[in-house]
N, C-alpha and C positions, 0 to 999 in steps of 0.2 A: 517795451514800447514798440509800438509799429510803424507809426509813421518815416517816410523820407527823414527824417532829419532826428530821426529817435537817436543817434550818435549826440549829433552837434548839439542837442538839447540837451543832453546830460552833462556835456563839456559849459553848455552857457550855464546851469544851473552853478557849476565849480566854481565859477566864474562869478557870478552875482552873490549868494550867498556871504562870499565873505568878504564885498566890498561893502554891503549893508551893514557886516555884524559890526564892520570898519568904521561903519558911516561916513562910507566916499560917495560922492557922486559920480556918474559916466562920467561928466567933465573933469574929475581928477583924476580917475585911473586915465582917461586918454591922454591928459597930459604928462602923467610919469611914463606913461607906455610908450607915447611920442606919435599918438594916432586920433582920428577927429570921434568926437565923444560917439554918436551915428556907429562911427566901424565897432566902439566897445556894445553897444547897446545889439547890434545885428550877432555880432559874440554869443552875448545870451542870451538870445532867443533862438540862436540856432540857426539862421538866416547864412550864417558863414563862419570861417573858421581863420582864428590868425594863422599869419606866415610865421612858420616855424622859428625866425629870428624876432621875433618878438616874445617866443615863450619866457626867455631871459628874466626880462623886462614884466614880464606880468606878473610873474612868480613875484619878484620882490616889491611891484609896488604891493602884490594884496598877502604878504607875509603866507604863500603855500610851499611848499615843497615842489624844488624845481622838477625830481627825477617822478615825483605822479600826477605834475600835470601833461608833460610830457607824454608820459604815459597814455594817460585818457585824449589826448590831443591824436596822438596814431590811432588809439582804439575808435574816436570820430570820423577820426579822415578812412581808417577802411572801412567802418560803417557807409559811409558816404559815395566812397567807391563800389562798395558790392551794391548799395540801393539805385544808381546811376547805371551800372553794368545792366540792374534788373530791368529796370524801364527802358533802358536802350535796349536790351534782347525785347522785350514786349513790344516796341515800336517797330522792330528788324521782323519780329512776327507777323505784325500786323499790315507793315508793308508789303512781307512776302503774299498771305494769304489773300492780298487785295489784288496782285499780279495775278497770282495763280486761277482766285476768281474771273478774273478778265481774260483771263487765259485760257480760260475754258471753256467761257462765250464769246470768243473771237473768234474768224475764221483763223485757218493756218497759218499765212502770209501775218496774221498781225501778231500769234503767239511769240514770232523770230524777233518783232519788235518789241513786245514788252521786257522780252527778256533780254535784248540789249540796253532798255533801261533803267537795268542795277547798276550801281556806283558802285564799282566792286573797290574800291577804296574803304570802304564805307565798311564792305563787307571781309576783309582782311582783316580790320580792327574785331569786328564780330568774330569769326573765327573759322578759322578752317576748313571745318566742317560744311558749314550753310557755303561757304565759296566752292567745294566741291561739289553740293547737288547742285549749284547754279549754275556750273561751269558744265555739270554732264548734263543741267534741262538745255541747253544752247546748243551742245553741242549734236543734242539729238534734235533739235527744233532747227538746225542746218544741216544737218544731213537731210532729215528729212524737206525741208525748202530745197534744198539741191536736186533730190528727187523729183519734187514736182517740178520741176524746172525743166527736169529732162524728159520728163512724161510728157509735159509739153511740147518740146522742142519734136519729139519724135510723135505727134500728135501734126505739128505743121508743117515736119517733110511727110508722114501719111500723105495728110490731104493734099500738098505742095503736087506728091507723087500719083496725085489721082487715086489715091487709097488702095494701090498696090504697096505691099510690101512682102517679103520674103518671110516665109514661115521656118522656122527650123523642126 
């Protein structure tokens, strides 16, 4: 299955399955589990995943085996995780390329500023990698701002100097 939540859905399906074959309602496994019927019914559909102290408790109200649902409860939560890591890298992408974009049709002086506004917080969670080309586009979008800086500066003792200045 592909979707985001192709994990949790397979985990809700463990889940429903055999409180039907049971003929329980959400409103009684939530009350052996000790959770509001809503939190069992989001279970399985895949909407979310119980806290791990609850797996106990589910196992035995719906008569499974503790050690696979367990099981499939990790194999949803990394599912969940790698699908969460994916769209977070595709938004960190999309983010970048939209800088970069503006970065490219801005004058110079503005390039220093977009790229001071990466949340490099943000970007340490992402990974290593993308913080070091962000850390070297900055660091070359101030040097080179430093540059022009002084290109100027020595631009307004020229003219300051009557546009004398010493040739080497």
């Amino acid at each position: 299955m592909s979707s985001p939540e192709a994990g949790n859905f397979l985990f809700g399906e463990m889940l429903r399955r055999p409180r039907l074959l049971r003929r329980l309602s959400l409103a009684g496994v939530a009350e052996l589990v000790g959770v509001a019927p809503s939190t069992v019914d989001d279970w399985e559909k895949g909407v979310s995943l119980p806290r791990e102290d609850k797996l106990e408790r589910i196992a035995a109200a719906l008569e499974l085996d503790e050690n696979e649902l367990r099981r499939a409860w990790h194999e949803a939560g990394a599912q969940r995780r790698a699908d969460a890591t994916r769209k977070g890298f595709e938004e960190f992408m999309s983010k970048f390329d939209e800088v970069a974009r503006e970065s490219r049709q801005a004058p110079h002086d503005r390039r220093y500023q977009l790229l001071k506004r990466v949340d490099w917080n943000d970007l340490r969670r992402r990974g290593r990698r993308f913080e070091q080309l962000f850390r070297e586009a900055l660091a070359s979008a101030e040097r080179s701002e430093s540059a022009k800086k002084k290109t100027k500066k020595k631009r307004a003792t020229r003219k300051a100097a009557g546009g004398r200045t010493k040739k080497r």
